[in-house]
C-alpha positions as CSV (number, residue, x, y, z in Angstrom):
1,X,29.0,39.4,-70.3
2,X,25.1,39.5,-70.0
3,X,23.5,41.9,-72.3
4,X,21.9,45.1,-70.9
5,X,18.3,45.4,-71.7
6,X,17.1,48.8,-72.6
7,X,13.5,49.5,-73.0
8,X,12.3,50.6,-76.5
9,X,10.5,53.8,-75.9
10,X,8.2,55.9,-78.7
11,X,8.1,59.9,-78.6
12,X,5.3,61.5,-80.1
13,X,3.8,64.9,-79.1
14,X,1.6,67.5,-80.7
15,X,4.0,70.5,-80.4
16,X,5.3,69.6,-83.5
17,X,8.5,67.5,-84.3
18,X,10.8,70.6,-83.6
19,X,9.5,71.3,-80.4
20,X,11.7,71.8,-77.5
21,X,10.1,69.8,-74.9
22,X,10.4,66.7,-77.6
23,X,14.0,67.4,-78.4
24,X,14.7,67.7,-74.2
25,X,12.8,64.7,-73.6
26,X,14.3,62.2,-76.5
27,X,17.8,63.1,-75.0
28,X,17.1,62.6,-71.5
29,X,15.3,59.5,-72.4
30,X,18.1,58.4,-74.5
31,X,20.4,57.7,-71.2
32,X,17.9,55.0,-70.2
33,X,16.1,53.5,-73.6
34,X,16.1,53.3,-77.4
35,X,14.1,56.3,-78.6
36,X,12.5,56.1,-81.5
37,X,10.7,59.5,-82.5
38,X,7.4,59.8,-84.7
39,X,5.7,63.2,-84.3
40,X,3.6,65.4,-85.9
41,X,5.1,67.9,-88.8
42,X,3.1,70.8,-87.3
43,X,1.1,72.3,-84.3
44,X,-1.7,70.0,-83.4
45,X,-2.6,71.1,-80.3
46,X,-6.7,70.5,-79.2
47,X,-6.7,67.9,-82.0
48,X,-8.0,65.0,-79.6
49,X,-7.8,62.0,-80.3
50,X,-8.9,62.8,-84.1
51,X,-7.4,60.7,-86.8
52,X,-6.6,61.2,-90.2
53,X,-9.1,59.1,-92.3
54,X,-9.8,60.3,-95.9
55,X,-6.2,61.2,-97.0
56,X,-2.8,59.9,-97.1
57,X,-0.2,60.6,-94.4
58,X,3.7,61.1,-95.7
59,X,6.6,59.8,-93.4
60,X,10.1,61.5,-93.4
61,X,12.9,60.8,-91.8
62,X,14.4,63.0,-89.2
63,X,17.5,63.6,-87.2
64,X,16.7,63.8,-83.9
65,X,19.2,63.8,-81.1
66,X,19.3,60.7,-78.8
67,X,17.3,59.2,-80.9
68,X,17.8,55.6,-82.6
69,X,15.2,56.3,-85.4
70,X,13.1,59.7,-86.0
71,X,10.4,60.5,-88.8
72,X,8.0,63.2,-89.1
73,X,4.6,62.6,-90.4
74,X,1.6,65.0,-91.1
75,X,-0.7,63.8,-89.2
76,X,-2.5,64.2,-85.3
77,X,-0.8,62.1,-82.4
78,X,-3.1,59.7,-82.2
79,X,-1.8,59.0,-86.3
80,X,1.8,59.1,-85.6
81,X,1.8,56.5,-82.9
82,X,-0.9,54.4,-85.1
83,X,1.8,54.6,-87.5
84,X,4.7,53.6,-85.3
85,X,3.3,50.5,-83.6
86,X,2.6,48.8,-87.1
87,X,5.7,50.4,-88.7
88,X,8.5,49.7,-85.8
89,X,7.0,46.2,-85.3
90,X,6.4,45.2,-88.9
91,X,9.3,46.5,-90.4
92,X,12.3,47.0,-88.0
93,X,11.2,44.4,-86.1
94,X,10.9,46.5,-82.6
95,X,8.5,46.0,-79.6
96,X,7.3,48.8,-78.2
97,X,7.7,48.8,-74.1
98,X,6.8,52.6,-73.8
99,X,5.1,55.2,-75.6
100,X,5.7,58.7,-73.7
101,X,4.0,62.0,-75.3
102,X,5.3,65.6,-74.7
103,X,6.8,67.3,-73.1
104,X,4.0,69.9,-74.0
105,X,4.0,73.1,-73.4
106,X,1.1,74.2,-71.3
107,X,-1.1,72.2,-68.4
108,X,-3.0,69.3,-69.6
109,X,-5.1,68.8,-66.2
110,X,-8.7,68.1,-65.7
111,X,-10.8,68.9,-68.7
112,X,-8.0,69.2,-70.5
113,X,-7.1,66.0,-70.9
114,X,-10.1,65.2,-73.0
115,X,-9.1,68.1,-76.2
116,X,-5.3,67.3,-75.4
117,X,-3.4,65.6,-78.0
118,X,-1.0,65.2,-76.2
119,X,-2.9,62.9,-73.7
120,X,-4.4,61.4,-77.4
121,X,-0.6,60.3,-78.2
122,X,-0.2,58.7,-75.3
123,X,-4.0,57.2,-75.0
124,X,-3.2,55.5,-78.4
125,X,-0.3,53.6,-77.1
126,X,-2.1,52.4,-74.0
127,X,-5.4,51.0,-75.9
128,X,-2.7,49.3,-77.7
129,X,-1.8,47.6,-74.9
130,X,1.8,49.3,-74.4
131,X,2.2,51.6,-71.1
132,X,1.7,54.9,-71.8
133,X,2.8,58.6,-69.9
134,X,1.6,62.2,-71.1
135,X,3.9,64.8,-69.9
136,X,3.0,68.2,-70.1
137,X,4.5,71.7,-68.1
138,X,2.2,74.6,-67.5
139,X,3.9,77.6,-69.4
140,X,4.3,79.3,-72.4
141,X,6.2,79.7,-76.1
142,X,10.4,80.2,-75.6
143,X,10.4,78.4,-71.8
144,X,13.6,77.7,-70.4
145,X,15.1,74.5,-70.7
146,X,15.3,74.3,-66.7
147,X,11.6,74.1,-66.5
148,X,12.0,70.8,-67.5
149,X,14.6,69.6,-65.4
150,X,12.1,68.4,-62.6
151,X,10.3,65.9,-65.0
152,X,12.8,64.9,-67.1
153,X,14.5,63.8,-63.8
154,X,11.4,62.1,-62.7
155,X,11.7,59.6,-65.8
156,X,13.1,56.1,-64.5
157,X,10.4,56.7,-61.7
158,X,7.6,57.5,-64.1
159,X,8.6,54.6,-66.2
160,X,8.3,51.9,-63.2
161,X,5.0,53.7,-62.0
162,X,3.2,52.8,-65.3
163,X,5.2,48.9,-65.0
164,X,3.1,48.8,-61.9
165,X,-0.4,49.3,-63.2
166,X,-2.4,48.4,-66.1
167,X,-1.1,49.4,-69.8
168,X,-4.6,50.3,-70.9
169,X,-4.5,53.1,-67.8
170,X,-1.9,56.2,-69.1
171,X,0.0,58.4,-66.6
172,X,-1.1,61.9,-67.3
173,X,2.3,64.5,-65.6
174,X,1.8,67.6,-65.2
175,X,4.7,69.7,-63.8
176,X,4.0,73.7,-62.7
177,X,6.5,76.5,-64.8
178,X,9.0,76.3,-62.0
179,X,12.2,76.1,-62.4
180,X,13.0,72.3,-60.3
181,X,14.7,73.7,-57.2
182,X,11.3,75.4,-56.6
183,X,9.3,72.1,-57.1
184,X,7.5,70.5,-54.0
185,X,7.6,67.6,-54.9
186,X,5.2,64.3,-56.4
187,X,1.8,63.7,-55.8
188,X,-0.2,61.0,-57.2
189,X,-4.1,62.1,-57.5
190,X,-7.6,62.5,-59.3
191,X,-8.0,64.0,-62.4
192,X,-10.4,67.2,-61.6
193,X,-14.0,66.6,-63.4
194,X,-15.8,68.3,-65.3
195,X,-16.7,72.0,-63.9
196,X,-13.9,71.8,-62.0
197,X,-10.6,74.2,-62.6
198,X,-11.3,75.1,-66.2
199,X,-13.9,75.4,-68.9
200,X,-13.5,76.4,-72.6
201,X,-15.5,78.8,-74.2
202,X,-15.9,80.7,-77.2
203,X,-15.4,84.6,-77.0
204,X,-16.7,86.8,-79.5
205,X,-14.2,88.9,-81.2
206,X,-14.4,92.8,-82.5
207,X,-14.9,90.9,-85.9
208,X,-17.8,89.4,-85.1
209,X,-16.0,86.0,-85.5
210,X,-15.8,84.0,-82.4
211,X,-12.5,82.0,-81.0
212,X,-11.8,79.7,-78.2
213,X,-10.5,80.4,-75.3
214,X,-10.6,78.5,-71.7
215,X,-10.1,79.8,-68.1
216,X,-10.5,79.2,-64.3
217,X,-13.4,77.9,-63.2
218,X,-14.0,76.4,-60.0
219,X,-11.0,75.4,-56.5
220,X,-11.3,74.5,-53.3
221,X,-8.7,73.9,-50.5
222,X,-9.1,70.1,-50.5
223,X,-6.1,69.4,-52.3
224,X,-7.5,66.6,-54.1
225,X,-7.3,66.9,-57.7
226,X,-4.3,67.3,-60.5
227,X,-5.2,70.9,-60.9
228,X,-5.2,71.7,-57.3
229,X,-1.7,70.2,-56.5
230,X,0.4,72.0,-59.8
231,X,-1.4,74.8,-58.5
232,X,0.4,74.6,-55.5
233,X,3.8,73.9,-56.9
234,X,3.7,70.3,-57.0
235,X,4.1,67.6,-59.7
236,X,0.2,66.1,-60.2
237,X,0.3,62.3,-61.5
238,X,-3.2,61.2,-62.4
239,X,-3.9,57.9,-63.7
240,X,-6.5,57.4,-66.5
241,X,-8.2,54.8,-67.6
242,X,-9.1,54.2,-71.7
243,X,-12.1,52.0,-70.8
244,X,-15.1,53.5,-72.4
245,X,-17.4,51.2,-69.8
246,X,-18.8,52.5,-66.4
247,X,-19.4,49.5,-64.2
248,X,-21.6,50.8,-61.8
249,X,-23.7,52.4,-64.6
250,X,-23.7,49.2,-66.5
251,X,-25.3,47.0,-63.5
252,X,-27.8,49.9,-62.7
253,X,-29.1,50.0,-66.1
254,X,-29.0,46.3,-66.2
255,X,-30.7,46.0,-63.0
256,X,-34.0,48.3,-65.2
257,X,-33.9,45.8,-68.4
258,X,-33.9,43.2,-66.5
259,X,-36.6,42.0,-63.3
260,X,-34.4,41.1,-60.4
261,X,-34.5,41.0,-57.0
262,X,-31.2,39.2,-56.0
263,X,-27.8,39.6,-56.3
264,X,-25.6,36.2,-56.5
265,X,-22.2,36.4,-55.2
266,X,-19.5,33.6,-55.7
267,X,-16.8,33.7,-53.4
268,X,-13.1,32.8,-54.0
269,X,-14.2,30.1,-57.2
270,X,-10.3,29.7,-57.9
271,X,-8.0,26.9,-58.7
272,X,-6.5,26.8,-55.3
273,X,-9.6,27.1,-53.2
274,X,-10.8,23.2,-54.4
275,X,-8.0,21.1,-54.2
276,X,-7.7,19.4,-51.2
277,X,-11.9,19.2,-50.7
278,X,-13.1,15.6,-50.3
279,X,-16.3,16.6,-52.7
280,X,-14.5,19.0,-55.5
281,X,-16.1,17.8,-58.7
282,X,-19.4,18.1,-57.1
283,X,-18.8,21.0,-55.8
284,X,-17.2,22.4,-58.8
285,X,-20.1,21.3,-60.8
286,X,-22.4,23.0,-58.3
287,X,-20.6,26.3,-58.8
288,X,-20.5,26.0,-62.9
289,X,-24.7,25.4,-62.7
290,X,-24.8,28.2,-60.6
291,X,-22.5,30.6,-62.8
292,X,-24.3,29.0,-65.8
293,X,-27.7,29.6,-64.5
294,X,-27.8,33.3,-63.3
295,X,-26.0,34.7,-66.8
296,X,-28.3,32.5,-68.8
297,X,-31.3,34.5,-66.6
298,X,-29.2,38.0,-67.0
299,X,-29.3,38.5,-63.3
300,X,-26.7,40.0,-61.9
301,X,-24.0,37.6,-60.8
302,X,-20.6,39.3,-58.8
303,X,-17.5,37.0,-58.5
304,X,-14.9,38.0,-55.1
305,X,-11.5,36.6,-55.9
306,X,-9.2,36.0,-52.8
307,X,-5.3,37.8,-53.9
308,X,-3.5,34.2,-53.2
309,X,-5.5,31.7,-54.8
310,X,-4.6,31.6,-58.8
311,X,-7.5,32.0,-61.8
312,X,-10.8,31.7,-61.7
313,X,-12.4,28.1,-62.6
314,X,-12.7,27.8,-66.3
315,X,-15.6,26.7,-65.4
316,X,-16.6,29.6,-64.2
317,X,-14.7,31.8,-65.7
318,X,-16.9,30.8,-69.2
319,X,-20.3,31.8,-67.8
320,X,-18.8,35.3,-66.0
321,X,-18.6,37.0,-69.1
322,X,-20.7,40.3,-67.7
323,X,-20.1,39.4,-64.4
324,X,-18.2,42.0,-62.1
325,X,-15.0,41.1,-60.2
326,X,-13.9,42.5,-56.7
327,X,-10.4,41.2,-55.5
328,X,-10.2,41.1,-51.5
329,X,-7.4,40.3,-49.1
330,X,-9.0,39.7,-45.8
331,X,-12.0,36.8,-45.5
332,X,-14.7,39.2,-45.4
333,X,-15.5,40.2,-49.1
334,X,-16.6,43.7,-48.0
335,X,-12.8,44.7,-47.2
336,X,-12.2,45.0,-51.1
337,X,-12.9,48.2,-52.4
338,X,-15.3,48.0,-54.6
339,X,-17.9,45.3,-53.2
340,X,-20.1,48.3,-51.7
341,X,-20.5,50.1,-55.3
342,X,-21.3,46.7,-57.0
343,X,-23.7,45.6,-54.6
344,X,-25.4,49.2,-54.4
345,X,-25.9,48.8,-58.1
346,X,-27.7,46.7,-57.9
347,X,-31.3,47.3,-56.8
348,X,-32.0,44.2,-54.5
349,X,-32.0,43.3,-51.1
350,X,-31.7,39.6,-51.2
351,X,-28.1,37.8,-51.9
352,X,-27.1,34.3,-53.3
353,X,-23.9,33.6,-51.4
354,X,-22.0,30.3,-53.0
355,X,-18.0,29.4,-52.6
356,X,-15.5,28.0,-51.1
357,X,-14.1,28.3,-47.5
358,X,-17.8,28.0,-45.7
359,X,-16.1,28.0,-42.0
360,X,-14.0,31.4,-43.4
361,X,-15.0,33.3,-46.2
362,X,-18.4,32.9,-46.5
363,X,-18.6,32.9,-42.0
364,X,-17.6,36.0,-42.2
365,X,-19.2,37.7,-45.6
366,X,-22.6,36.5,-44.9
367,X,-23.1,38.9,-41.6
368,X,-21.7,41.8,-43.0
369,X,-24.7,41.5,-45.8
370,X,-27.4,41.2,-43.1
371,X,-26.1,43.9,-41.3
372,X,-26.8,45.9,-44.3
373,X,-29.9,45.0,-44.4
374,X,-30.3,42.2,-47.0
375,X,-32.1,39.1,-46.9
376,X,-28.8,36.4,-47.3
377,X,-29.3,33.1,-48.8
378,X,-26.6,30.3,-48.1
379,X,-26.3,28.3,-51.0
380,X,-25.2,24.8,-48.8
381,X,-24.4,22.4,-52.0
382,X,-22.7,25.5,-53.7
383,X,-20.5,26.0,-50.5
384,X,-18.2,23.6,-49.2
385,X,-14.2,23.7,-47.4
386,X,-11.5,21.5,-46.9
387,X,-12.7,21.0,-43.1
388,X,-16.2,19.4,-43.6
389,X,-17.4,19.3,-39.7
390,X,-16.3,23.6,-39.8
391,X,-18.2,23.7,-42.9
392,X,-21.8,21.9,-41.2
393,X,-21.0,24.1,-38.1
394,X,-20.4,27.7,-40.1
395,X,-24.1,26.9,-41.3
396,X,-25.7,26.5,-38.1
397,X,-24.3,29.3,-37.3
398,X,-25.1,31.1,-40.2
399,X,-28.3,30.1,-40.0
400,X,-28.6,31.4,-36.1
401,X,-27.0,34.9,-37.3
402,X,-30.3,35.8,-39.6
403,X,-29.3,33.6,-43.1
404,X,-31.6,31.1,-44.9
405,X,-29.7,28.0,-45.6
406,X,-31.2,27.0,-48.9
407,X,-29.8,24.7,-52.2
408,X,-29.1,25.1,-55.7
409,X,-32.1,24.0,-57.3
410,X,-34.6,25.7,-55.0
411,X,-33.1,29.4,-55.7
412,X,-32.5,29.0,-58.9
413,X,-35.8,27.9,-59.9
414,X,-37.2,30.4,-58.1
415,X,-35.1,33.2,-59.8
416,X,-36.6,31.8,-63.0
417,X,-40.1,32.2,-62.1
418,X,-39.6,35.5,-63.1
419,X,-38.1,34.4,-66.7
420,X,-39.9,34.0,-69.9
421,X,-41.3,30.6,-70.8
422,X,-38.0,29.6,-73.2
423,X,-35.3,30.8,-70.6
424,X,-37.4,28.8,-67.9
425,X,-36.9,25.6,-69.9
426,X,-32.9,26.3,-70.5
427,X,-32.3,26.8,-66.9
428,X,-34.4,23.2,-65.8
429,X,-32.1,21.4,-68.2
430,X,-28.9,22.8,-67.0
431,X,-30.3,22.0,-63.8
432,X,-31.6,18.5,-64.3
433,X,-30.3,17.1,-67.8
């Protein structure tokens, strides 16, 4: 008889150990996983992602029903799942699959999943690489159970949402104080920004003191943020990323440290583009000059990888350190979604177009760059397909739609006119040695 797997699943939250949405949680979780509990020994609600740093933190064990294991710890969320990940793995020997924080009691939507702790618990799981859900009900002290009947309920389909996405993005629930038969139902959506729904403030008291307080701020009727939709009865799940790197930012401010005037994009440079090409290692070697080249410059270089066609090149892949990545579907590279933010990043109108599939991919990239208005540039020796007579004809008629059919050496050497003396000589000898 096969064994059944069952997920191992940490609780925190930063109600407190004795908490009542913890206790619901860990026993409805308990009918699909091994719970094991670490949570906070007291209220720790707004503490962030804070950490404790310059004092010891005491473990004690609890009995918590549902659960395999419990312990209490005096400490913030982000500390008691610190705690767990080195303790469960080191010394029970348990793999975490799932860390899930809450059920708190009160919204954590919009700006309030920055002070959260509850969002902190489950934010420390996920930049540990384990998939991560917050869950939180708008409400107050002494709810009723059957507020959280709706989300507990929702678990199994919470827990294969987050399988489907990145661990290092959380799922941040919030469910409206209604009892479940009053629900709408689930919609997945934007975490409001800043200004938006809420702002805290501090509100001077008859004392003279001062003490925090939040409150509405700002809605509309477009129905498109977390706050909106638990406004209107619905369960809001908004995913949220732990990187602390803006892309678009990053080329933009690139694009002002460093002189450019071109933007080189590779397309589809992945193991199963190559194979059956009469000309591979050359052409291979082409594309690894190329990707050497244009990061040894700092120019921006952005890499399109086709779904269905495996890993980058290593060869590549080594030299595309800050490059950015778009992942398309169709041929035309502008039909993935975030080729237009890239390429607007980027101050420039002139491209570098290199890859494989010259009769297909490129074909049909190339024009949708002109019509943009850039000034395209067909790498021929850095393009090549499996069909060589399609890939002579896609650059006549490349060259009839508006591109400049150019080499490697030429472009690249006149990208590095613009380069100090010492990268000038680096980039001849990748070129040339």
């Amino acid at each position: 008889m096969q064994e059944l797997f069952l997920p191992k699943v940490l609780v925190t939250n930063d109600d407190g150990i004795d908490a009542s949405g913890l206790r619901v949680l860990v026993e409805a979780l308990s009918e699909h996983a091994d719970v094991y509990v670490v949570a906070p020994a007291d209220q720790q609600s707004g503490k962030s992602h804070s950490i404790t740093f310059l004092r010891e933190v005491t473990p004690q064990e609890r009995d918590v029903k549902g659960a395999v294991a419990a312990w209490v710890l005096d400490g913030t969320p982000a500390d008691c799942v610190m705690w767990a990940i080195d303790y469960l793995k080191d010394e029970e020997g348990v793999e975490l699959d799932f860390v899930i924080s809450g059920i708190n009691l009160g919204f954590n939507t919009g700006l309030a999943a920055y002070y959260s702790g509850t969002v902190a618990g489950a934010r420390e799981g996920a930049i540990n690489g384990i998939r991560s859900i917050a869950l939180s009900v708008g409400g107050h002290d002494n709810m009723s159970a059957r507020y959280f009947d709706y989300l507990v309920g929702l678990l199994p389909q919470l827990m294969e949402m987050s399988a489907q996405i990145d661990p290092g993005v959380i799922l941040n629930v919030n469910a409206p104080d209604l009892p479940s038969w009053e629900i709408k139902g689930v919609r997945v959506t934007e975490t409001a920004p800043r200004g938006y729904g809420i702002r805290f403030f501090f509100e001077k008291k008859k004392t003279g003191n001062y003490q925090m307080t939040g409150g509405a701020d700002y809605f509309d009727d477009n129905m498109r943020y977390d706050i909106d939709w638990c406004a209107a009865g619905y369960v809001a799940v908004a995913p949220v990323p732990t990187t602390l790197s803006d892309p678009v930012s990053l080329m933009r401010l690139k694009g002002h440290m460093v002189e450019t005037d071109c933007l080189t994009l590779i397309i589809d440079p992945q193991e199963k583009m190559p194979v059956r090409m009469k000309n591979a290692d050359g052409f291979i070697g082409n594309l690894e000059k190329l990707a050497h080249t244009v990061s040894r410059m700092g120019k921006p270089l952005l890499i399109a990888e086709s779904y269905d066609m495996g890993d980058v090149l290593p060869q590549i892949r080594k030299y595309s350190g800050e490059a950015e990545t778009v992942r398309h579907i169709h041929p035309d590279v502008w039909t993935a979604p975030d080729t237009e933010k890239f390429a607007a990043a980027v101050d420039c109108r002139r491209v570098l177009i290199a890859g494989a599939a010259t009769n297909v991919e490129v074909l049909q990239s190339a024009p949708e760059f002109l019509r943009r208005g850039y000034e395209v540039v067909v790498l021929k020796d850095c393009c090549d397909s499996v069909d060589r007579e399609g890939h002579e004809l896609a650059l006549k008629m490349l060259e009839e739609q508006g591109c400049r059919i150019s080499t490697l050496s030429t472009e690249v050497m006149r990208l590095a006119g613009t380069c100090s003396k010492q990268v000038l000589d680096v980039v001849k000898n990748i070129l040339f040695a």
